[in-house]
N, C-alpha and C positions, 0 to 999 in steps of 0.2 A: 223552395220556391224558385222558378226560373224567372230573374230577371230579363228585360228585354234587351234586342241587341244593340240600343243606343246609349245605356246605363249600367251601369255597375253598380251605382250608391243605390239603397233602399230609399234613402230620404227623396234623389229626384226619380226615383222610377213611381213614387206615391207622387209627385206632385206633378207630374205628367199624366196624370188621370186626365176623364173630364169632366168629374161632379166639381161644378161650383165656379168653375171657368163663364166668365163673362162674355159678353157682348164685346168684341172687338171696336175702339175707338180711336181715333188720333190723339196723341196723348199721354193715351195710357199704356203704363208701366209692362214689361213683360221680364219675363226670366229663361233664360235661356238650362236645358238642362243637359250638358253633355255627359260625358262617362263616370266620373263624380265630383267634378267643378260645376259650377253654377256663375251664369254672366247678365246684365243687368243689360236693358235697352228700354227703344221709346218706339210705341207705331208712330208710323210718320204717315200713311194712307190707308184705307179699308177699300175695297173692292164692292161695287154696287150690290153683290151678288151677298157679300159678308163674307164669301169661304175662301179667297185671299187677303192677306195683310202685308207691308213692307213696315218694317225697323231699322233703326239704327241702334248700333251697341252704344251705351253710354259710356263715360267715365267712371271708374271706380275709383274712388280714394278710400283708404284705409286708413279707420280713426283712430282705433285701440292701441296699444303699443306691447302686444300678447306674442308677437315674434310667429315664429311657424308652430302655429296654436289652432286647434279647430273653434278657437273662441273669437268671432270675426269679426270686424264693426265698419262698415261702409258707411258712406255716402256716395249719393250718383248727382252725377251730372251728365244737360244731357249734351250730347256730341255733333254737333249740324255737320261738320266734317267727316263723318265716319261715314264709309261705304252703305249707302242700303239695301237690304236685305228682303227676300223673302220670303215667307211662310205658306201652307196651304192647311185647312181645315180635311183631313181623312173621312174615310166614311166610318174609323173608329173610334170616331170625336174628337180624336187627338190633334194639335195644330205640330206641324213638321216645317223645320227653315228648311228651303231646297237646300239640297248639296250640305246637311246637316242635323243639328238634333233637335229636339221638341221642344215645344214652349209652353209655357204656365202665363196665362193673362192676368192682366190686375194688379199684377206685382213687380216689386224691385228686389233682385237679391244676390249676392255675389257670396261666392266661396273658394280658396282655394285650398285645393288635398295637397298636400307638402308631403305623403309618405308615397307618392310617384314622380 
């Protein structure tokens, strides 16, 4: 299987699809999927049209105490200070942050690969 060229992890090159991807709204949760870390933010605006969105990255905190473990346990918060961002919806369903990598709606979720 050839992954794409914004991912490496199988787990976010699957949630980078776009079965099951929502309705963009202010609010709601999004996931950020780079090469195989995974980063947590919030829409902050939808576009009239629906096929732009802006985000902010959240805060991660890390609840577990599992050390550089692929076993992870977040909480977010969300960050008004944080730079906003933004996304475009493709004509391959997939939603893309400019100048970045793809996003999964709906959700919150953080990971970091500790063997790069």
């Amino acid at each position: 299987m050839r992954l794409g060229k914004d991912t490496a992890s199988l787990t976010n090159y699957g949630l980078s699809g776009t079965n099951g991807q929502p309705t963009p709204e202010p609010g709601m949760g999004v996931t950020l999927l780079h090469w195989t870390d995974r980063h947590a933010g919030t829409i902050t605006r939808v576009s009239p049209s629906g096929k732009t969105l802006w985000f902010r990255n959240d805060r991660e905190i890390r609840t577990d105490d599992n050390g550089m473990s692929e076993c992870q346990q977040y909480r977010f918060e969300v960050d008004p200070d944080a730079p906003e961002r933004k996304a475009t919806l493709k004509t391959d369903g997939a939603w893309y942050v400019v100048q970045g990598p793809r996003l999964r709606l709906g959700e919150r979720d953080a990971y970091y690969d500790f063997s790069f």
